[in-house]
C-alpha positions in Angstrom: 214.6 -99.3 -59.4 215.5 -102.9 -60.8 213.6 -105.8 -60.5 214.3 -109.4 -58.8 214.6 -111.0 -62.5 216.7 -107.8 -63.9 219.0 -108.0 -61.5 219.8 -111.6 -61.8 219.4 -111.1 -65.4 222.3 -108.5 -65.3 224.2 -110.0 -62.5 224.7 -113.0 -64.7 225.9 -111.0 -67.5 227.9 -108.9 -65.6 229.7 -112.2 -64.4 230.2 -113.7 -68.0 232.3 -110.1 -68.8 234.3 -110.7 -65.8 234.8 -114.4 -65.1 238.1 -113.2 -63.4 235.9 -112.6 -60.5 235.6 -116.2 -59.6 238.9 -115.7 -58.3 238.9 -114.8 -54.4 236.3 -118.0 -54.6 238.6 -120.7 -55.9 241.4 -119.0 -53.3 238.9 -119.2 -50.4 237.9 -122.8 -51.1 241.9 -123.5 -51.8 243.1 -122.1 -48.6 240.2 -123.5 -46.7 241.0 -127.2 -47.9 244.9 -126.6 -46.6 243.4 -125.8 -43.8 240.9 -128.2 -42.9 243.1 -131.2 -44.0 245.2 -130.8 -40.6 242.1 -130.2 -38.8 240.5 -133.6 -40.0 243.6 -135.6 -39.3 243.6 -134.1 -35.6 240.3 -135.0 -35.1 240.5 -138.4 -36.4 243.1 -138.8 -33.8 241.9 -137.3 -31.0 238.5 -138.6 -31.0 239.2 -142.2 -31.9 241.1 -144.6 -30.1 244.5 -145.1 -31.5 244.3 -148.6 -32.8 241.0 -148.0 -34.3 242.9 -145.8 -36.4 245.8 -148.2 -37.4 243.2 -150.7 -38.2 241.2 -148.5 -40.7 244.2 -145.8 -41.9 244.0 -147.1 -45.4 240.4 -147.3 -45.6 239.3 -143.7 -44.6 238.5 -142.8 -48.2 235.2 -144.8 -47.2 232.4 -143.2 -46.3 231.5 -146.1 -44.6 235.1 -146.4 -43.1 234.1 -142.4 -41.6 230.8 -143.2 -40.3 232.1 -146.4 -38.8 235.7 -143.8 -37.1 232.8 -141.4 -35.8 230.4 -144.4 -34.7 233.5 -145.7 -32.6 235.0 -142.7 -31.2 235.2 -142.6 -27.6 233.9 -139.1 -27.5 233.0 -137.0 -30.3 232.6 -134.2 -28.4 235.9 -134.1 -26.6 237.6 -131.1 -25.2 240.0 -131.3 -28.2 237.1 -132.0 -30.7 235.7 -128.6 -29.6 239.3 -126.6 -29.4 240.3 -127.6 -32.8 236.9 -126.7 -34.6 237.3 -123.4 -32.6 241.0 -122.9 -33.5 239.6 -124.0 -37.6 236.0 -121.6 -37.4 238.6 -118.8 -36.4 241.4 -119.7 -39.1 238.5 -119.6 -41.6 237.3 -116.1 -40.4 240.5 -114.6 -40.8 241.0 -116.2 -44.3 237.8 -115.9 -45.9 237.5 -112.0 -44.6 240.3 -111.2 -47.4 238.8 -113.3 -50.3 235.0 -112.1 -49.4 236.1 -108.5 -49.1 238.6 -108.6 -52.2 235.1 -110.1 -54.2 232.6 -107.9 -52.5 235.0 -105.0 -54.0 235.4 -106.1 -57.5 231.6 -106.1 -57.9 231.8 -102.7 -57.0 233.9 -101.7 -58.9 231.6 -103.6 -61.7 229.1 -101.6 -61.4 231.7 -99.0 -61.5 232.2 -99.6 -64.7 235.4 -100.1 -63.8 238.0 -103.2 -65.3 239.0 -105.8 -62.3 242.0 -107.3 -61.5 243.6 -109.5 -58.8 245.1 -106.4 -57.9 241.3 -105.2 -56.9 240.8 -107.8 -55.0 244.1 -107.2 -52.8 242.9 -103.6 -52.5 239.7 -104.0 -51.4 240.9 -107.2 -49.3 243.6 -105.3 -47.7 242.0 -102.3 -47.3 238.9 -103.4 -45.6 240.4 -106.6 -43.7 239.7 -105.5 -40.1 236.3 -103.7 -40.9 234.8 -106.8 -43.1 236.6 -109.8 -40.5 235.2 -107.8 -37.5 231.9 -107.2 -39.6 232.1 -111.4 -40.3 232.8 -112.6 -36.5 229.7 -110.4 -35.5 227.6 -111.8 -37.8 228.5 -115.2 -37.3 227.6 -114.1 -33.2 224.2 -112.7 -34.6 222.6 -115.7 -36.8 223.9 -118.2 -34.0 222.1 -115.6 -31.6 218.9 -115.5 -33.4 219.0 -119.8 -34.3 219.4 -120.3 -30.7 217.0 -118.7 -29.5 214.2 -118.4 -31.9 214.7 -122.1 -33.4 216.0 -123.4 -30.3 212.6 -122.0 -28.3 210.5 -123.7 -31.0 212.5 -126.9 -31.2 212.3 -127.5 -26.7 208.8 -129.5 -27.1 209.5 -131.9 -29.2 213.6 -132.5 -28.0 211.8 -133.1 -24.6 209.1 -135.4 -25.6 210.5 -136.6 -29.0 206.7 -136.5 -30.3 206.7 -135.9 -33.7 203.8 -133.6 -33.5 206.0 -131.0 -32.5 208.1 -131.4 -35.8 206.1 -128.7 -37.5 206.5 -126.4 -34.7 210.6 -126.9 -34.9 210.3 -126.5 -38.8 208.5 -123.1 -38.1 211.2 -122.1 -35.2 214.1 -122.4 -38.3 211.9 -120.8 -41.0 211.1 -117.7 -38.5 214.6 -117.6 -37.6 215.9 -117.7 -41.2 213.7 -115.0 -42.3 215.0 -113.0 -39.3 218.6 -113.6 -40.5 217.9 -112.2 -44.0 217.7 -108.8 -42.5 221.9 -109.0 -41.8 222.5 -110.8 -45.1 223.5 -107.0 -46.3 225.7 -105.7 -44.0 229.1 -107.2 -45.6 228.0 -105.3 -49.1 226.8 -102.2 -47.4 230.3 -101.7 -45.6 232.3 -101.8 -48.8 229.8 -100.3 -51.0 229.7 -97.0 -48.6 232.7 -97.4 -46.9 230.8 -97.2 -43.9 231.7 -98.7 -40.4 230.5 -102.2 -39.3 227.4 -100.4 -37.3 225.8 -98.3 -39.5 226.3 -101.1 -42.1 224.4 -103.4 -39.8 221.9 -101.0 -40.1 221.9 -100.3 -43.5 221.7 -103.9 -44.4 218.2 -103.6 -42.0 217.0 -101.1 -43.7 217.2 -102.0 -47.3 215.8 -105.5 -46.1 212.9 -103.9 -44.1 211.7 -101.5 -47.3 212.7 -104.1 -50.1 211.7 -107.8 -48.4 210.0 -109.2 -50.9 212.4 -108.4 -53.8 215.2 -108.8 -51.9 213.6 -112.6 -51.1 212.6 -113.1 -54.6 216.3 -113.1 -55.4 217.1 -115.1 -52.8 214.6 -117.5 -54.4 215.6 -117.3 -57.3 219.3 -118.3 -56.4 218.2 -121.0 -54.3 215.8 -122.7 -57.1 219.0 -122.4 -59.6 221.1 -123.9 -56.7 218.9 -126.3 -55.8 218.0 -127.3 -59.5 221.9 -127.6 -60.9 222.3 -129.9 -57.6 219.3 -132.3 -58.6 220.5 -132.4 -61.9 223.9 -133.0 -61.1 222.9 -135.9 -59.0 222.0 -138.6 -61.8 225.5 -138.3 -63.3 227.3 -140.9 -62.0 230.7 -140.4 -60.4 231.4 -136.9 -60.7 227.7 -135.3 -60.2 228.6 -134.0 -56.9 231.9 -132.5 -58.1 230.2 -130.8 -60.9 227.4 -129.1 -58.6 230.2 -128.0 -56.1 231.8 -126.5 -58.9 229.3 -124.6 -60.1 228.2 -123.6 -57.0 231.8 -122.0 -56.6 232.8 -120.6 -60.1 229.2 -119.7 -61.4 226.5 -119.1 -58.5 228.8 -117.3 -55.5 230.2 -114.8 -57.9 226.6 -113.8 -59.2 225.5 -113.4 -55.9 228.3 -111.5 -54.7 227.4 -109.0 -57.7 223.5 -109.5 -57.2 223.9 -108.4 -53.8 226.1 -105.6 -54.5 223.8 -104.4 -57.5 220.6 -104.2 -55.3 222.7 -102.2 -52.5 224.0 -100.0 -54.9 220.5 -99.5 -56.7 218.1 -99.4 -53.5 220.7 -96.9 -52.2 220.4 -94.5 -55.1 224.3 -94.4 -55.7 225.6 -93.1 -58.5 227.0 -96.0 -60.8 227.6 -97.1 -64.3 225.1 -99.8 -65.1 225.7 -102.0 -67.8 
């Protein structure tokens, strides 16, 4: 059985032999930027008044120019706010399902020993489509489900007194909530890895969670201090700091942690694969 570090340790290599893997990623983010540009230019027009928006249409580069379109909307939470970032949350299900599935297979067949192509990804993607976006959507359901009402119970004291005593209690509702959400965090890499269906993978996913936590966590820490670390570095270069973390948040840290994640199912499962 690996450990936290040798699994990142060979995740990491695994992903340098590969690099074609970054793929699905840089389509995902592509398709999602086609997408979202309509979105945004509906909502700028639908939730602020029209000549608000011919006053400031060359300025919306701005941050400032944003805050100041939001500040000034007549109602940020329109009816057509809300149908539009339904209409875009659903778009980016049914997109994203291909791209995640057609990644979460070529670190399968990684481990596999197995060479990759973007005709794995279509495979995989095609092939498990309706299984992983049905798998997604009920995941999506689940974490809302278990923020709501875990972080939302915990957060009622101080959105009703707005004392700032109860901050620590809100901070706990989120942390409890979050640690109950890592036991679904599997279930996407147990469906492909076992071909199974989208309910025993949900309980799969709890199972390897519930007997491995504390790995499983250390390499969820372990990501997140490497994340969080590029990001603060990032930050003092002027300029293009921000594009540089985002970029190696989706060419260098997704892929590893699609094939991190695929490792320690396929390790804590006992399947038979090639390790390399």
């Amino acid at each position: 059985m690996l450990k936290a570090e040798e699994i990142v340790k060979k995740s990491f290599s695994a992903w340098a032999n590969n690099f074609i893997i970054v793929l699905p990623f840089v389509f995902s983010a592509l398709a999602n930027v086609i997408l979202i540009v309509p979105f945004f230019v509906s909502i700028i027009f639908s939730i602020a008044p029209l000549s608000f928006v011919r006053a400031n249409i060359g300025k919306f580069s701005s941050i400032t120019s944003l805050t100041g379109l939001i500040t000034n909307a007549k109602s940020f939470l329109s009816p057509s706010f809300l149908v539009y970032g339904v209409i875009f949350l659903v778009a980016s299900l049914f997109i994203n399902a291909y791209f995640s599935a057609g990644a979460t297979g070529m670190a399968k067949e990684i481990w596999k020993g197995r060479k990759i192509s973007l005709n794995t990804m279509h495979k995989y993607g095609k092939y498990f489509y309706w299984r992983y976006l049905k798998a997604l959507s009920l995941l999506v359901l689940i974490i809302i489900g278990i923020f709501a009402a875990v972080a939302g119970t915990f957060s009622l004291p101080f959105f009703i007194t707005k004392n700032p005593g109860w901050i620590p209690l809100l901070i706990l509702g989120m942390l409890i909530s979050f640690f109950l959400a890592i036991f679904f965090s599997l279930t996407l890499f147990c469906l492909v890895a076992e071909n199974s269906s989208v309910k025993k993978s949900i309980s799969k996913s709890c199972q390897l969670v519930r007997k491995n936590y504390f790995s499983f966590l250390g390499i969820l820490m372990l990501f997140g201090l490497m994340i969080g670390g590029t990001s603060m570095i990032t930050r003092i270069i002027p300029f293009i700091g921000g594009r540089i973390s985002t970029l190696a948040n989706l060419l260098i840290f997704r892929p590893v942690l699609t094939i991190a994640m695929m490792l320690f199912v396929l390790d804590r499962s006992k399947s038979k694969f090639k390790r390399r």
